[in-house]
C-alpha positions in Angstrom: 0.0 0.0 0.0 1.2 3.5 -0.9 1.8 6.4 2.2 0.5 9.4 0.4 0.6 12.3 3.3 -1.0 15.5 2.2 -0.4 18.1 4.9 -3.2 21.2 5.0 -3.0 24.3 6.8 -6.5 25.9 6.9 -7.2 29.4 6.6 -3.4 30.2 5.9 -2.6 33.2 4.9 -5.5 34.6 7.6 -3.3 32.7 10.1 0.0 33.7 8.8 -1.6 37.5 9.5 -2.7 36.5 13.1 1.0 35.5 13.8 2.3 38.5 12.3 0.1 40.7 14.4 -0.9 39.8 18.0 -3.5 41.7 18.3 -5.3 39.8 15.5 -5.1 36.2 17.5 -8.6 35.0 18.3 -10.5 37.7 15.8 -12.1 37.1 12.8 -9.4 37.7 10.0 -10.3 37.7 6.2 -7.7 38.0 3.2 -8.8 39.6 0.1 -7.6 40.1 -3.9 -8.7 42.1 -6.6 -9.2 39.9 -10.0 -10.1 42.7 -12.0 -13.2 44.7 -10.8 -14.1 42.2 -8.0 -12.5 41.3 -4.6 -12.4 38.1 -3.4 -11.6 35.6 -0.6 -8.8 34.1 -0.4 -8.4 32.6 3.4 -10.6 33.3 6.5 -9.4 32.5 10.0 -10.9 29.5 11.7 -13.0 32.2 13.5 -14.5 34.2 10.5 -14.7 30.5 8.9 -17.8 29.8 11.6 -19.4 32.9 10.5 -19.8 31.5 7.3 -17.2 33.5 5.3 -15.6 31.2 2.3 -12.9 30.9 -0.3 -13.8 32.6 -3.2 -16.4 34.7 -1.6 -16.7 38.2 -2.8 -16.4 41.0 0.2 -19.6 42.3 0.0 -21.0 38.9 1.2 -17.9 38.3 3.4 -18.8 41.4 5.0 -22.5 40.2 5.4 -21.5 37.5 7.1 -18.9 38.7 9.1 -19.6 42.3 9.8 -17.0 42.7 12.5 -13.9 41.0 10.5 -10.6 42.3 9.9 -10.5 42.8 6.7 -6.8 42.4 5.0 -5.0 42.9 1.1 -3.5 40.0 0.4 0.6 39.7 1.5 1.8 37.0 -1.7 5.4 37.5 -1.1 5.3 37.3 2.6 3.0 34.4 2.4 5.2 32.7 -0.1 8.5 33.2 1.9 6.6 31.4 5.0 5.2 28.9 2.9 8.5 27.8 1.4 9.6 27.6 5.3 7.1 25.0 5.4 8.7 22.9 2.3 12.0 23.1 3.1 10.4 21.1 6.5 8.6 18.9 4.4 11.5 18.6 1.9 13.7 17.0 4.9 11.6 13.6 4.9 11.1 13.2 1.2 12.2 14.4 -2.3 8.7 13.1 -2.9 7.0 16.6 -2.7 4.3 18.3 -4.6 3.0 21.7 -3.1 -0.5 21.9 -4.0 -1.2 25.9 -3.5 0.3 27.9 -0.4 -0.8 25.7 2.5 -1.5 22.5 1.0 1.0 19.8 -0.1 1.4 16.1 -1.3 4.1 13.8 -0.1 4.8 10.1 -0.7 6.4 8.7 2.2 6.8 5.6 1.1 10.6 5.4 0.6 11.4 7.5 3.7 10.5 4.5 6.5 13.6 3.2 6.7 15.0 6.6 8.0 12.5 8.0 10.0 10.0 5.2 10.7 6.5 4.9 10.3 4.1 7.1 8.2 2.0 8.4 11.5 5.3 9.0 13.0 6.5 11.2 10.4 3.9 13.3 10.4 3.5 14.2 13.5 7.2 14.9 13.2 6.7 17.1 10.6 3.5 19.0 11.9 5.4 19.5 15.6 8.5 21.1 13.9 6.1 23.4 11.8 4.0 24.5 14.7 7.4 25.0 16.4 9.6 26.9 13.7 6.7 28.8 11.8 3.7 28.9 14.5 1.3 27.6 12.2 -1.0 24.5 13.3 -1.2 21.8 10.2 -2.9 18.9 9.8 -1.9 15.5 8.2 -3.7 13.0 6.9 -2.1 9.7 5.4 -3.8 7.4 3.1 -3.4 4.8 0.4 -4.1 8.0 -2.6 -4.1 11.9 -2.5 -8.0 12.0 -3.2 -8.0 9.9 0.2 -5.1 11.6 2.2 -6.9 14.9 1.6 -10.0 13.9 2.7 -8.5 12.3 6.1 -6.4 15.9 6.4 -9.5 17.7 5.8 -11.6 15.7 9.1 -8.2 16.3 11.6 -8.6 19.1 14.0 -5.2 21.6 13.4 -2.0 20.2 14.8 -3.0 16.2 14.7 -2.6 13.2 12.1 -5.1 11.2 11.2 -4.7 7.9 9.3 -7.1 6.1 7.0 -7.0 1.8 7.1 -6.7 0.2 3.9 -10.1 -0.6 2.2 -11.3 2.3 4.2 -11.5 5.4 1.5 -14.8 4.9 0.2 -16.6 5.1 3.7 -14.3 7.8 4.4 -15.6 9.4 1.1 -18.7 8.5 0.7 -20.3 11.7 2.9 -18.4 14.5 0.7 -20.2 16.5 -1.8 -19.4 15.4 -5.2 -18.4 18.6 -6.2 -14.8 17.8 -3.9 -13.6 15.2 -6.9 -11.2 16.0 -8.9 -12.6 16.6 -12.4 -16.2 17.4 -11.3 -16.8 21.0 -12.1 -20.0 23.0 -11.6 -21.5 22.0 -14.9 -20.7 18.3 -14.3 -22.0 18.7 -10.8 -25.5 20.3 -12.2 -25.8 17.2 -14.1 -25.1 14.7 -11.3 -27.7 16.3 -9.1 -30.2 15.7 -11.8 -29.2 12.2 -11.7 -29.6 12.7 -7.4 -25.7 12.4 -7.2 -25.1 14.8 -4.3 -22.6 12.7 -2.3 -19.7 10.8 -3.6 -21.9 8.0 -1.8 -24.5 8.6 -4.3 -22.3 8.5 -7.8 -20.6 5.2 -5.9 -23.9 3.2 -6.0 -24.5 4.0 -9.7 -23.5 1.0 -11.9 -20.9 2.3 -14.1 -22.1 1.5 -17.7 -24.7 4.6 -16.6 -22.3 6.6 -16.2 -20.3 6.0 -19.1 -23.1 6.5 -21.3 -23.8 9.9 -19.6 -20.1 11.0 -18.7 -17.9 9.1 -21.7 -14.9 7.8 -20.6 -15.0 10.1 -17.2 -17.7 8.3 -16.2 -15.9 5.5 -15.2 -12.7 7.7 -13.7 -15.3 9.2 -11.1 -16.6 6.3 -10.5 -13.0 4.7 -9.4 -12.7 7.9 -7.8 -16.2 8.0 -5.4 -15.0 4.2 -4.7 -11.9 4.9 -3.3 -9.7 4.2 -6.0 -7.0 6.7 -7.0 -3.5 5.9 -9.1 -2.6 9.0 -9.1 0.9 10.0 -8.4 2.4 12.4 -6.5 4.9 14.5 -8.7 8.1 16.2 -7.3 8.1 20.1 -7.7 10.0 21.1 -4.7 12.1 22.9 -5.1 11.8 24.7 -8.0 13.7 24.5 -11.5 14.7 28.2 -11.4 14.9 31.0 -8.7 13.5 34.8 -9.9 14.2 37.8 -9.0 12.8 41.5 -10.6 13.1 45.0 -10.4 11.3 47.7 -12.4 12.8 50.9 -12.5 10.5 54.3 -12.0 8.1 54.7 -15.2 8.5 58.2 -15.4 11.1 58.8 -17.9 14.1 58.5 -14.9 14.9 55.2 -15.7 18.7 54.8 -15.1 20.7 54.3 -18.2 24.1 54.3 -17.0 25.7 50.7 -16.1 26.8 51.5 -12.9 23.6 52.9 -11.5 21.7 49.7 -12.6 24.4 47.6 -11.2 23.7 48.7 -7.7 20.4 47.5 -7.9 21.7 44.5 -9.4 23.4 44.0 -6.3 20.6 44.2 -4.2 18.8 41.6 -6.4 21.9 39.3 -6.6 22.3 40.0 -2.5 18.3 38.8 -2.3 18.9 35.8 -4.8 22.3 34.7 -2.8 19.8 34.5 0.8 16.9 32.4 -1.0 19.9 30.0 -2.6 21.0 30.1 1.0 17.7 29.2 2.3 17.0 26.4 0.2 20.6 25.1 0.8 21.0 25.4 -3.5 23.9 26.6 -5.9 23.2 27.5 -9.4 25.0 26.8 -12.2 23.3 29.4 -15.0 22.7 33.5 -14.3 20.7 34.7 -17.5 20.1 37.9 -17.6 16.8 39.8 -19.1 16.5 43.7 -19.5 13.6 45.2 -20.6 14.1 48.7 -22.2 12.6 52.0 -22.5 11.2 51.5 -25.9 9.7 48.6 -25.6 12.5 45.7 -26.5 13.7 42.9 -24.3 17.1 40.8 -24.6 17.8 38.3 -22.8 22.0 36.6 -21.8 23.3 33.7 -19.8 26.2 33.3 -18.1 27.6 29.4 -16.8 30.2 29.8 -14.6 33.1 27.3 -14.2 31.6 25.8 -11.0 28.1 26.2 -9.2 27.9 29.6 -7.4 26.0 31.1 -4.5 27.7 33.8 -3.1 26.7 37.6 -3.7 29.6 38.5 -5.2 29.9 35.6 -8.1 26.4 35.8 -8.6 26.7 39.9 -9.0 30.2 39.4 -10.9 28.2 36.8 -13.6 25.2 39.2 -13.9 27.0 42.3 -14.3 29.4 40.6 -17.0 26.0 40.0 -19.0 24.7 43.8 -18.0 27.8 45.1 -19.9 28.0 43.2 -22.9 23.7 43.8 -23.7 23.3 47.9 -22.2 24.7 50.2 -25.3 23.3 53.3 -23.3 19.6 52.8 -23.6 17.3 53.4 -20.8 16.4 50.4 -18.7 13.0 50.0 -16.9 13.2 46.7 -16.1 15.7 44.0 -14.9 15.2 40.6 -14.0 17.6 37.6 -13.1 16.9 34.0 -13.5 19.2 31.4 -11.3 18.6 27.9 -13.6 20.7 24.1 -13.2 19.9 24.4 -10.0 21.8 21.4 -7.4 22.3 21.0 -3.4 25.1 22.8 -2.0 27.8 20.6 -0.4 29.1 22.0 3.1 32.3 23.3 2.6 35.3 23.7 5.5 36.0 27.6 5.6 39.9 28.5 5.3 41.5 30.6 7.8 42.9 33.0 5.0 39.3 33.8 3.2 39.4 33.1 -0.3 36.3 31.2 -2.3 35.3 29.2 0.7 35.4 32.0 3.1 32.9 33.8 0.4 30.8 30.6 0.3 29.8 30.5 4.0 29.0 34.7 3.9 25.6 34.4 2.5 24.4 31.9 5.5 26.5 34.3 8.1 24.1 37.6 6.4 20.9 35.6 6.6 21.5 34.3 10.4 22.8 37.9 11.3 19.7 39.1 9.9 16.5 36.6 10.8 17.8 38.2 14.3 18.7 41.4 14.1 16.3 42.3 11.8 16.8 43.0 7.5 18.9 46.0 7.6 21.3 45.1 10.8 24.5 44.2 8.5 24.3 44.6 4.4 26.5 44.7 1.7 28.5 48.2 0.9 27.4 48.1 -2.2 24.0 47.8 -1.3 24.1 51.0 0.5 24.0 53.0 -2.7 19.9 52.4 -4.0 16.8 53.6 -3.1 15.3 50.7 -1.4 18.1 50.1 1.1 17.9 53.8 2.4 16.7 54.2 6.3 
């Protein structure tokens, strides 16, 4: 039997916001985003969750519901940063990994017993270290498929593990509404209710020749699907293929056109891109390049260096090699660097006398200095130059 572990923090970003700020814990906080001319929920705090307010819910009837809410604009790159805190937990137990949208994920555990024992006692593993290292209360569930493990997740109360038996999945999800399947969208669902398929009970009693005839060929995959049965892998994507980092210049005709001035920013990117690298305990083996000009045209470089690099300064020496040979003074309004052939960083002992290896354990000694201290404690001289650095 397969140990598929999906691991499910409700409401996150709401209760990323309620660790940020104290005075938030125990109120009803809801995260919004514009898509075009209409906001949206995107996570409610367990608390505005039993006053009804749900994903995908525009404010106006968020605010119906929940009149006395904190309403909050969505933090992506905060969220993101925590959530990759998360993986790089999860990414200790198994390469296995397949992140599922900030706050859920899929692993296959599998092939991890041998080193850190059973399924149930790897997952409580993992959601004790992430209530102790991020605050955040997940739950696990493990089962013999992801359609299974989610639903098991979905029933825990935050900060426990629940496992499903084998030959167990179908009872287990047989009282969800249809519409939770994979596959079953809200036309598809329209058409099961007229068939008085409300449960995935329901659309497991119906023979499947029925539904083949109403549903072709998907007919038959829901079926396996309301009955328990679920082959469906779970994919490594953690971490990613490339690391990105942007900046866009002011759009009001002061866009820097001189090399140096865009190489301080570059700095400050490269000095950002060296800490995630750090982070993720990665080197990179490709820096391309892509500057978008005044006018309207975008080229694009890449640089390989002889070895993997990590460090500030070789990833700022690569991209600024690459800045000169594509700037012929035309202004730039946007920059953007791209770290590709990513692989895991070997420890390295650091000489007494400095040199590469002394430059390779920098980047880790900036980051520590500054999770405690706080961003701006201890930068880069170079950094000191731009806009966005200035106290």
């Amino acid at each position: 039997m397969r140990s598929v572990m999906c691991l499910y923090v409700s409401g996150f970003c709401a209760s990323i916001e309620q660790l940020r700020d104290e005075a938030l814990a125990g109120k009803p906080v809801v995260v919004t985003q514009v898509y075009g001319s209409v906001e949206s929920v995107v996570s409610a705090s367990p608390e505005a969750a039993k006053e009804g307010v749900r994903e995908h819910m525009t404010r106006r009837h968020a605010m119906h519901y929940c009149p006395d809410g904190v309403f909050l604009s969505a933090d992506w790159d905060y969220y993101n940063t925590v959530w990759e805190r998360v993986l790089d937990i999860l990414a200790g137990y198994t390469p296995l990994l397949e992140p599922c949208g900030a706050g859920r994920a899929y692993l296959d555990l599998g092939g991890s017993a041998a080193l850190f024992g059973p399924p149930m006692t790897m997952a409580c593993g993992m959601v004790r270290r992430i209530r102790s290292e991020t605050g955040l209360y997940a739950r696990a569930g493990i089962a013999g498929s992801k359609l299974a493990s989610c639903a098991a997740a979905a029933r825990c109360r935050p900060g426990t593990c629940l496992k499903v038996q084998e030959g167990s999945e179908a009872r287990l999800l047989s009282i969800l509404p249809v519409g939770s399947l994979p596959g079953v969208g809200e036309k598809t669902e329209r058409r099961l209710k007229t068939l008085g398929v409300r449960t995935v009970g329901d659309l497991a009693s119906i023979p499947e020749e029925m539904l083949s005839r109403q549903f072709g060929g998907a007919g038959a995959r829901f079926r396996r699907l309301a009955t328990g049965v679920d082959f469906d892998p779970v994919l490594p994507a953690y971490p990613p293929d490339t690391i990105t980092e942007e900046h866009a210049f002011a759009p009001d005709g002061d866009a820097p056109c001189e090399p140096a001035e865009v190489e301080r920013h570059l700095f400050c990117m490269c000095e950002s891109l060296s800490s995630r690298l750090a982070s993720c305990r990665r080197r990179c083996g490709r820096v391309t390049l892509t500057l978008s000009f005044a006018e309207g045209t975008v080229v694009s470089a890449s640089h390989t260096p002889k070895a993997p690099i990590s460090a500030a300064h070789d990833l700022h020496l690569a991209a600024a090699r690459t800045l000169r040979e594509q700037m012929h003074g035309e202004d730039v309004a946007a920059v953007k660097i791209t770290l590709g052939s990513l692989s895991f960083e070997q420890g390295v002992q650091l000489g007494l006398l400095g040199g590469p290896q002394m430059r390779a354990g920098i980047p880790m000694l900036f980051k520590t200095l500054q999770h405690r201290f706080g961003p701006k404690a201890l930068m880069y001289c170079r950094a000191l130059g731009t806009e966005e650095m200035r106290c």
